[in-house]
Backbone as ProteinMPNN parsed JSONL, in Angstrom:
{"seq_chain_A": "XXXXXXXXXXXXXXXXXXXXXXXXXXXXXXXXXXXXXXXXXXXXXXXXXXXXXXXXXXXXXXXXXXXXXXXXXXXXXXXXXXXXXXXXXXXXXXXXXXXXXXXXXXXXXXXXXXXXXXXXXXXXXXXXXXXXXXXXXXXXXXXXXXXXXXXXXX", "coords_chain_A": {"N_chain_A": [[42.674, -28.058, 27.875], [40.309, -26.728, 25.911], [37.175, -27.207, 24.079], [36.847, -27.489, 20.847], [34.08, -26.229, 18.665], [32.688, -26.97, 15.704], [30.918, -25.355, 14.083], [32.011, -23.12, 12.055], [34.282, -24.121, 10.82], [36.349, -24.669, 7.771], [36.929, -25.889, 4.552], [39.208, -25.271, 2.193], [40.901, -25.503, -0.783], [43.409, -25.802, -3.125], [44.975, -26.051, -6.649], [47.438, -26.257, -6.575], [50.567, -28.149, -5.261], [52.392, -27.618, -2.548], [56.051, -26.194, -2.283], [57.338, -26.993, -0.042], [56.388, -29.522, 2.416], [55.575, -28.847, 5.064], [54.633, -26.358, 7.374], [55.512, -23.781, 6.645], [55.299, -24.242, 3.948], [53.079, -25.178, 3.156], [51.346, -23.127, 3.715], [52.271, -20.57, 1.948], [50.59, -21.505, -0.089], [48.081, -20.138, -2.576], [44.723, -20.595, -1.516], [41.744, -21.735, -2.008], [38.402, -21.532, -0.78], [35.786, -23.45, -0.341], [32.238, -23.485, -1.06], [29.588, -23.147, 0.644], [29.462, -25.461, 2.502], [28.884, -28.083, 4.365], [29.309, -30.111, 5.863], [32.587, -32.024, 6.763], [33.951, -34.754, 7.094], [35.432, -37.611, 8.961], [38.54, -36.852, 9.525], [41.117, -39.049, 9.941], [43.847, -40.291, 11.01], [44.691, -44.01, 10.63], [46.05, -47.555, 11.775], [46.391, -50.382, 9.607], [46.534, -53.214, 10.78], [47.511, -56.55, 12.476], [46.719, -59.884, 13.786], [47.577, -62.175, 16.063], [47.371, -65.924, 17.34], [47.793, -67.51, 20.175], [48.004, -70.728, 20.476], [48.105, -72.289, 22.711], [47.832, -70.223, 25.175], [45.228, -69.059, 24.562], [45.166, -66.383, 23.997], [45.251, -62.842, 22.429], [47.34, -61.397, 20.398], [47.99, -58.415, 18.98], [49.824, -56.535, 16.616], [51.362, -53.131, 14.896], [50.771, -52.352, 11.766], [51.295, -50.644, 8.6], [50.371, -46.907, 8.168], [46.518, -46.421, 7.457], [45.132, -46.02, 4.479], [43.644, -42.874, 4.167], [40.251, -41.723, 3.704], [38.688, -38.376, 2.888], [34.842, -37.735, 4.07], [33.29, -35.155, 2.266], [30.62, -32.574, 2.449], [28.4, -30.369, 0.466], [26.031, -27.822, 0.133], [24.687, -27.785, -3.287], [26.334, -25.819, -5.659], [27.164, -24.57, -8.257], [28.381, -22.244, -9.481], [30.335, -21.722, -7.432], [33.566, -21.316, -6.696], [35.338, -22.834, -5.187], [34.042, -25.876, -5.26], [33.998, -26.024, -7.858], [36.901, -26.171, -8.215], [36.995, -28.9, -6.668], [35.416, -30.357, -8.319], [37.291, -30.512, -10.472], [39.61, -31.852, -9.74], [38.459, -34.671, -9.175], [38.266, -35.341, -12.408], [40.653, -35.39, -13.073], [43.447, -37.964, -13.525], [45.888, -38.07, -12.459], [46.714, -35.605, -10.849], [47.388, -34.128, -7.882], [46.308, -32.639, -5.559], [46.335, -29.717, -2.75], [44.986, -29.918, 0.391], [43.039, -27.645, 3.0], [41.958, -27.815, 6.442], [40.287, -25.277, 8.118], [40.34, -25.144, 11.551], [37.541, -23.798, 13.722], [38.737, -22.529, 16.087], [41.148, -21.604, 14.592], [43.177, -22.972, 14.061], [44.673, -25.201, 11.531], [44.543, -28.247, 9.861], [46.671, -29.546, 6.979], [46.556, -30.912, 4.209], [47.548, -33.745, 1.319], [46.078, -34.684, -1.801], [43.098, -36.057, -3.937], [40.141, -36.111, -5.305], [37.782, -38.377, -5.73], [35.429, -39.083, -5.138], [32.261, -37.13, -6.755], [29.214, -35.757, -7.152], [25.537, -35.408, -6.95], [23.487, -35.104, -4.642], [19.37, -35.376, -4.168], [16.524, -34.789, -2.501], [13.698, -34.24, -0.886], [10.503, -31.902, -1.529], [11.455, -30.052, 0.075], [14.227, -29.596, 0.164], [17.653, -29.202, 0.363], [19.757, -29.335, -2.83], [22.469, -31.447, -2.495], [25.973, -31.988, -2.798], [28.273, -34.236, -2.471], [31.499, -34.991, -1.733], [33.927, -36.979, -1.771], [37.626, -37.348, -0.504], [40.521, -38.766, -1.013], [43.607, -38.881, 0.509], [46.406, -38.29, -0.08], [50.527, -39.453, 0.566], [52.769, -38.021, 0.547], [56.147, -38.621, -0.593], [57.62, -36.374, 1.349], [55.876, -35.602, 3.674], [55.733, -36.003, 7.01], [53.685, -37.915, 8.233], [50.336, -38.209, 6.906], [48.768, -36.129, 7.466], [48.966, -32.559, 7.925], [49.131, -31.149, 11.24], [48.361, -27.679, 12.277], [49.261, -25.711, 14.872], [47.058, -23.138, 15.86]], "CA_chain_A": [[42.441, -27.752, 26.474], [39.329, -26.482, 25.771], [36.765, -27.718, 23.086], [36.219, -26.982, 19.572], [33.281, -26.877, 17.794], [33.216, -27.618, 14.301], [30.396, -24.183, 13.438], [33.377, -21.659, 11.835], [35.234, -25.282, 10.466], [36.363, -24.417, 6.785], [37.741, -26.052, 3.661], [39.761, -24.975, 1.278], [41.429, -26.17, -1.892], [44.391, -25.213, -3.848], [45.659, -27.022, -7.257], [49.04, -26.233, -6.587], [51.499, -28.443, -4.362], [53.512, -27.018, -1.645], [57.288, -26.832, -2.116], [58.019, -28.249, 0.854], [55.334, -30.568, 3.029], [55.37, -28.145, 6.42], [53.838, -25.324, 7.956], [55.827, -22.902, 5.849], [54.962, -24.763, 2.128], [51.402, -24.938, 2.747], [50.66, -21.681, 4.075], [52.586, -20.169, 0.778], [49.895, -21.549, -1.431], [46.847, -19.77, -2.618], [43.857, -21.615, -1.667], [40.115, -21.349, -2.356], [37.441, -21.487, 0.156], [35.193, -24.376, -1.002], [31.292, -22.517, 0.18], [28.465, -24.027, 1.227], [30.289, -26.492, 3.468], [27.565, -28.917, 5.183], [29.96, -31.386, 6.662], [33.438, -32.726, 6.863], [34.423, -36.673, 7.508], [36.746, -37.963, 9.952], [40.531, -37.198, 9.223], [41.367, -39.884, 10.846], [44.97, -41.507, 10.721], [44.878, -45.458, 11.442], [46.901, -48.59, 10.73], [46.598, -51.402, 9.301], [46.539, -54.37, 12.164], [47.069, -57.802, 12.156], [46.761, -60.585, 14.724], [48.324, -63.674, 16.311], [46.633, -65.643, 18.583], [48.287, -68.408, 20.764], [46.802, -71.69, 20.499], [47.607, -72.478, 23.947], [47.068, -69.711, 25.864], [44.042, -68.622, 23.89], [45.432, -64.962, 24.057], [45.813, -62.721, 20.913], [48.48, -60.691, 20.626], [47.913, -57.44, 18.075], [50.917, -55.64, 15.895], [50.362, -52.357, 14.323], [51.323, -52.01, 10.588], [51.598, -49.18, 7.594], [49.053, -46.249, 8.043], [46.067, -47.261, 6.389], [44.47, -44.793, 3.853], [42.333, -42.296, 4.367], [39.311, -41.079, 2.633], [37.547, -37.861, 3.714], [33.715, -37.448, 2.705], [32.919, -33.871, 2.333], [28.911, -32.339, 1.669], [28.105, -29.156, 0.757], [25.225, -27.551, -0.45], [25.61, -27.52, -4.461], [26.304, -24.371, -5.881], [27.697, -24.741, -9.564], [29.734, -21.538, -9.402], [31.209, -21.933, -6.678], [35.07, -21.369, -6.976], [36.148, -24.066, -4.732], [33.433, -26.648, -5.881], [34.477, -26.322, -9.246], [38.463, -26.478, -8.205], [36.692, -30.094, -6.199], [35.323, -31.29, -9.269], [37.974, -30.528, -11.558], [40.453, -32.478, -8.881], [38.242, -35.98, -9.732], [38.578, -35.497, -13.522], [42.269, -35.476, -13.496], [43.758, -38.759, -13.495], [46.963, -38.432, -12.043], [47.119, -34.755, -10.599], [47.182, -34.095, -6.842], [45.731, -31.122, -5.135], [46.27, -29.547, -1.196], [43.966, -29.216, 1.38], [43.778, -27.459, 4.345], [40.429, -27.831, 6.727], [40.769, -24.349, 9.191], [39.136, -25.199, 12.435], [36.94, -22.923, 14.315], [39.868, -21.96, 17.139], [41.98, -21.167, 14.085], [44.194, -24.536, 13.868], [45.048, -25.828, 10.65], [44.836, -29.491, 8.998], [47.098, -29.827, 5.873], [47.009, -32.671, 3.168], [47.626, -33.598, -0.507], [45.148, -35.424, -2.113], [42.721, -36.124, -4.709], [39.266, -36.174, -5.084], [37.271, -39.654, -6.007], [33.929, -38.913, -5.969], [31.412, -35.923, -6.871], [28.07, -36.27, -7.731], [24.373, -34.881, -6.534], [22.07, -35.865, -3.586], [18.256, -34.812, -4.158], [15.784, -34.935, -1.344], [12.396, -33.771, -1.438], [10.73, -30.389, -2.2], [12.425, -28.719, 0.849], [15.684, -30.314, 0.642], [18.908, -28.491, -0.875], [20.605, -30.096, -3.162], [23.882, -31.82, -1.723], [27.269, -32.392, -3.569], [28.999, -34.628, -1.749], [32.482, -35.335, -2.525], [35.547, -37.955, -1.074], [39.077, -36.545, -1.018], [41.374, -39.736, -1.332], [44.616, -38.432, 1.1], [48.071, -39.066, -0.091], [51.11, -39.352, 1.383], [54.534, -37.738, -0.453], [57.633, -38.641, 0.59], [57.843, -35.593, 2.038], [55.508, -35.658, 4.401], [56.169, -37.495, 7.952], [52.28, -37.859, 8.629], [49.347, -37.863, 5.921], [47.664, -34.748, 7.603], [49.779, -31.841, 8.851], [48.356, -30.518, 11.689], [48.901, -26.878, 12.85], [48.19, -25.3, 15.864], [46.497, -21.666, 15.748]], "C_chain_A": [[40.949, -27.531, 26.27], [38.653, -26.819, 24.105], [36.938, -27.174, 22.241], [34.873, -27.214, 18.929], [33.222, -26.637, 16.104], [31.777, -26.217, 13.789], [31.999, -23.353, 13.362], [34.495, -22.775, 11.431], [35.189, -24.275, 8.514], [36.959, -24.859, 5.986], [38.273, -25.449, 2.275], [40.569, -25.7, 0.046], [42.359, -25.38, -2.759], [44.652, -26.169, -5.35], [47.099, -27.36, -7.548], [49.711, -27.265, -5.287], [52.225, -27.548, -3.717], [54.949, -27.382, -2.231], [57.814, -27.388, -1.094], [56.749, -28.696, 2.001], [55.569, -29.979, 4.534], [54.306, -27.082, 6.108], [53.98, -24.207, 6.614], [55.229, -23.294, 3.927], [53.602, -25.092, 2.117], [50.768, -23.817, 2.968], [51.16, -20.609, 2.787], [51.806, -20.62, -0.485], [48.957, -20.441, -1.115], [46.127, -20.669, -2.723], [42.769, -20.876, -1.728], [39.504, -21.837, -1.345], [36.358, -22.598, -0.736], [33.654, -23.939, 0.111], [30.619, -23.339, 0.027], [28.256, -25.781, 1.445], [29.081, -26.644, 4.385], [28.62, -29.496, 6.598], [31.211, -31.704, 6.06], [33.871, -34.008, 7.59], [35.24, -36.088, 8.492], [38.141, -37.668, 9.442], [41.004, -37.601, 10.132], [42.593, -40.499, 10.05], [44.575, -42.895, 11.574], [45.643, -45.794, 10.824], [46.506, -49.695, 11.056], [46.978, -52.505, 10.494], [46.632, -55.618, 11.775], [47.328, -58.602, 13.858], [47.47, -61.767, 15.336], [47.528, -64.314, 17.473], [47.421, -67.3, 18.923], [47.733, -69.197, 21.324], [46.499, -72.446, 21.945], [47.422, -71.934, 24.862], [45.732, -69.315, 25.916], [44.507, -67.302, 23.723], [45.73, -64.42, 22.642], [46.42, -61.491, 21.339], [47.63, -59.129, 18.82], [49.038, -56.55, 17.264], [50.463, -54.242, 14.668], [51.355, -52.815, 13.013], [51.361, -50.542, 10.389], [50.344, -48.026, 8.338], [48.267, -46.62, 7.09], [45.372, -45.681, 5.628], [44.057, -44.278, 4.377], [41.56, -41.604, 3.443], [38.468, -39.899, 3.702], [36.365, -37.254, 3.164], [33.529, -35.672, 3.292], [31.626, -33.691, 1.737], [28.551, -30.902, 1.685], [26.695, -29.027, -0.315], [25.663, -26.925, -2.28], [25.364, -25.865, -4.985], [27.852, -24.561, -7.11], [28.771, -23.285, -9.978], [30.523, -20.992, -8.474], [32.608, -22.387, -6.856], [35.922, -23.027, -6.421], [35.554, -25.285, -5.283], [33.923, -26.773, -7.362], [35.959, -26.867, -9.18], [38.086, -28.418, -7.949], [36.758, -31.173, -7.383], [36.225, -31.553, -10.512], [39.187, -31.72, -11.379], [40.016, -33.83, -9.363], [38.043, -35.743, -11.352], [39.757, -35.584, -13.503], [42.887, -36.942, -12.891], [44.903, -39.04, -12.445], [47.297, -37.34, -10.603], [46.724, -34.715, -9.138], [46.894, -33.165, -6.351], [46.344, -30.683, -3.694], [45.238, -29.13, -0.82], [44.081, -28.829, 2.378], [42.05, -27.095, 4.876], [40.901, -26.789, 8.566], [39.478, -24.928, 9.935], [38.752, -24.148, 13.263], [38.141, -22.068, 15.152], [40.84, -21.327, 16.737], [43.279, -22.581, 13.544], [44.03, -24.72, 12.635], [44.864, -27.572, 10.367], [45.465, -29.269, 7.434], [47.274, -31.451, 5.217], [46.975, -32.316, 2.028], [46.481, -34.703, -0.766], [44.27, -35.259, -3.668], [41.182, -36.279, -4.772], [38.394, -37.108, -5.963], [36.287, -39.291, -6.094], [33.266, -37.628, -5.666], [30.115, -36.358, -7.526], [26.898, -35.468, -6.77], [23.407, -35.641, -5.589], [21.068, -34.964, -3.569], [17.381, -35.54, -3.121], [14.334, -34.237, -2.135], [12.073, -32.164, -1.401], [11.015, -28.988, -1.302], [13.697, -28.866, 1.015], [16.24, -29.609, 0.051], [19.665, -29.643, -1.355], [21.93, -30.055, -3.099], [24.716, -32.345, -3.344], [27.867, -32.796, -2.596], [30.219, -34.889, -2.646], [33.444, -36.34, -1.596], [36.89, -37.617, -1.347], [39.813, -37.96, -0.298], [42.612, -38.617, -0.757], [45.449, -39.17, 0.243], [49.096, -38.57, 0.666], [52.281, -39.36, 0.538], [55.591, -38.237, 0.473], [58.161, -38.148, 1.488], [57.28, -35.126, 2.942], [55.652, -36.913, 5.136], [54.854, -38.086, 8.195], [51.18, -37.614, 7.359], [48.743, -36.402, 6.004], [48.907, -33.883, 8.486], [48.893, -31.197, 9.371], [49.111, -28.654, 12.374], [48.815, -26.115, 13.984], [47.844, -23.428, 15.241], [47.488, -20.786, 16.336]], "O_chain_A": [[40.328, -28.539, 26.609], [39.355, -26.734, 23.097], [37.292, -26.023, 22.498], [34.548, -28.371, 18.663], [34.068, -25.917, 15.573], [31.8, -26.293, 12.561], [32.808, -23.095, 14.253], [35.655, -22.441, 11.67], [34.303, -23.505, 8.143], [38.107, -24.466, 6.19], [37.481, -25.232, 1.358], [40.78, -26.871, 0.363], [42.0, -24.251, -3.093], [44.459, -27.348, -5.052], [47.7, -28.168, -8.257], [49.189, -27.017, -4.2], [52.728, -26.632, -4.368], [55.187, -28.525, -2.621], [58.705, -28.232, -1.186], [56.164, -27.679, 2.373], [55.793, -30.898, 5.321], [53.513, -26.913, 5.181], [53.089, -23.85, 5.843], [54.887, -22.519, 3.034], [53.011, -25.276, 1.053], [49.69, -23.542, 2.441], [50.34, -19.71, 2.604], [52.125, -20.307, -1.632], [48.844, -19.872, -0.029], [46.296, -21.563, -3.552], [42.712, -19.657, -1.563], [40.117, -22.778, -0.839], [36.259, -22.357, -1.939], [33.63, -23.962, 1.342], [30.875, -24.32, -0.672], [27.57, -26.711, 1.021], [28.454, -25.764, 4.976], [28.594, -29.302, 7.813], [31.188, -31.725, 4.829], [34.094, -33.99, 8.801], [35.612, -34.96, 8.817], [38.743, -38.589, 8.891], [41.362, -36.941, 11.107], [42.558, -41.018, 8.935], [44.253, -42.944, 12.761], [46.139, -45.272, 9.825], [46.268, -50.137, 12.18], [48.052, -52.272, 11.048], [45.962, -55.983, 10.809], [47.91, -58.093, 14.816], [48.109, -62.304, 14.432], [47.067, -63.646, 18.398], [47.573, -68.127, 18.024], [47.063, -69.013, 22.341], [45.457, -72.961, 22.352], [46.876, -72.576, 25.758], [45.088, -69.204, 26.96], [43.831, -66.961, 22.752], [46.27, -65.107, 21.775], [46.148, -60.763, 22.294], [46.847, -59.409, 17.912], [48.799, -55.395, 17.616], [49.558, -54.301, 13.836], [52.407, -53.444, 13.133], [51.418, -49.604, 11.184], [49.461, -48.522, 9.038], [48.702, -47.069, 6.03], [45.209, -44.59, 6.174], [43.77, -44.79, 5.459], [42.042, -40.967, 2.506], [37.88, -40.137, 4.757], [36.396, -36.498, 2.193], [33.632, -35.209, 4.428], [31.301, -34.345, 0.746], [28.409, -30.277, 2.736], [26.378, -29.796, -1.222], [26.496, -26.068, -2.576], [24.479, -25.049, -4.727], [29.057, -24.643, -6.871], [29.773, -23.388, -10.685], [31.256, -20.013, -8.609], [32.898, -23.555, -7.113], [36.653, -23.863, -6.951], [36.383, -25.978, -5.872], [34.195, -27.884, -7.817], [36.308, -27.811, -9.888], [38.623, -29.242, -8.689], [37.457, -32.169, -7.571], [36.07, -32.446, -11.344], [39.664, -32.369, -12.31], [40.892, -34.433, -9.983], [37.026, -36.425, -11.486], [39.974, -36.241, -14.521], [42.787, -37.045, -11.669], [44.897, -40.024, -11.704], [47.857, -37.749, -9.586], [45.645, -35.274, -8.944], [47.522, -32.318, -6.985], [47.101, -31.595, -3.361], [44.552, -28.247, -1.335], [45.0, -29.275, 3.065], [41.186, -26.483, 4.247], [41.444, -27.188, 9.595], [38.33, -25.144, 9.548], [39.696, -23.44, 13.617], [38.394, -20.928, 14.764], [41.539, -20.63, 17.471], [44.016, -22.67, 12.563], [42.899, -24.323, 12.356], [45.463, -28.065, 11.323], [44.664, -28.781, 6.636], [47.793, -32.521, 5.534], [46.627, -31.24, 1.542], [46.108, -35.481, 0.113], [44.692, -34.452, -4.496], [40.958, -36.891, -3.728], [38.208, -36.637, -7.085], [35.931, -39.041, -7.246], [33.504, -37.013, -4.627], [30.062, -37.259, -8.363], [27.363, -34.875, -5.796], [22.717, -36.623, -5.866], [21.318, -33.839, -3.137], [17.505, -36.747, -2.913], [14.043, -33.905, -3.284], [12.939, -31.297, -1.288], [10.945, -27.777, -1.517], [14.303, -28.324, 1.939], [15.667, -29.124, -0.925], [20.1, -30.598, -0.712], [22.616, -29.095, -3.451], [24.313, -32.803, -4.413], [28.136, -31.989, -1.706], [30.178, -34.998, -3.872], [33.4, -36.033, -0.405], [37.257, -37.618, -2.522], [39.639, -38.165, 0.903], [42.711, -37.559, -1.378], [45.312, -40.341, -0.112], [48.96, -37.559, 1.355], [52.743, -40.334, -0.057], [55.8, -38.255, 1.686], [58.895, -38.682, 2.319], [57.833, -34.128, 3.404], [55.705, -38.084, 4.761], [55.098, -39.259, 8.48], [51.37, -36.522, 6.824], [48.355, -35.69, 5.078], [49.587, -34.34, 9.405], [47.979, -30.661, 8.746], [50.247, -28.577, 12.842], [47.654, -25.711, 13.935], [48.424, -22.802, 14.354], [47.289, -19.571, 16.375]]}, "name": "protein", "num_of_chains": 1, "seq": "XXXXXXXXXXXXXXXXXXXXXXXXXXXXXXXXXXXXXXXXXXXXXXXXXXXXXXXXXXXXXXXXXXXXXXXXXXXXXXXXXXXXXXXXXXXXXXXXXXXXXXXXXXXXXXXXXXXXXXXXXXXXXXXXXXXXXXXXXXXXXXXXXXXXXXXXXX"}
């Protein structure tokens, strides 16, 4: 398998749900290109762990649990009319409403999720710095998805 690198990575944003939580129901949305993309977090699935540890062997034993959340931080350079940035910030004003994402990687591959977006706000640096919008997209997980993140291949 040969690497990827993450120059030619891209996110996008839709405010519509998929009808159905595959390949086929996310690729049927229209999504927006979210531009001046710095950086994308980890989409990382884990779970939840707990321990036991046996008082007379000394040994600890480990069991997995649930998946545990995930949060992914995103930073782009701000840019106030920017289509997708605006879809971002409109995503953490809405209380309830859930969005899709899909983060194309360089090779062409796919990541799909639903989610929501928790925080937006401005990072200033000094007088050569661009100013950053970072944001956190809070994953969820529908019923209808088996996995938080659908992945696709290219």
């Amino acid at each position: 398998m040969a690497k990827v690198k993450s120059t030619g990575t891209c996110l996008s944003v839709s405010a519509s749900l998929p009808a159905t939580y595959d390949a086929v129901g996310f690729k049927a949305l229209a999504f927006t290109q979210v531009g001046e993309l710095e950086s994308v977090g980890g989409a990382e699935i884990t779970r939840n762990t707990g321990s036991f540890t046996n008082l007379c062997s000394g040994n600890t034993s480990t069991i997995k649990g649930a998946r545990a959340g995930i949060t992914i931080a995103v930073v782009c350079a701000l840019d106030e009319d920017d289509a997708g940035q605006l879809l971002m910030v409109a995503s953490e004003a809405e209380d309830e409403a859930l969005y899709s994402f899909c983060i194309t990687l360089s090779n062409g591959s796919k990541d799909y999720f639903v989610g929501t977006v928790v925080k937006v706000g401005k990072t200033f640096g000094g007088d050569t710095d661009v100013v950053k919008a970072p944001y956190d997209i809070a994953v969820d997980s529908p019923a209808g998805m088996v996995k938080p993140i659908l992945s696709v291949p290219a």
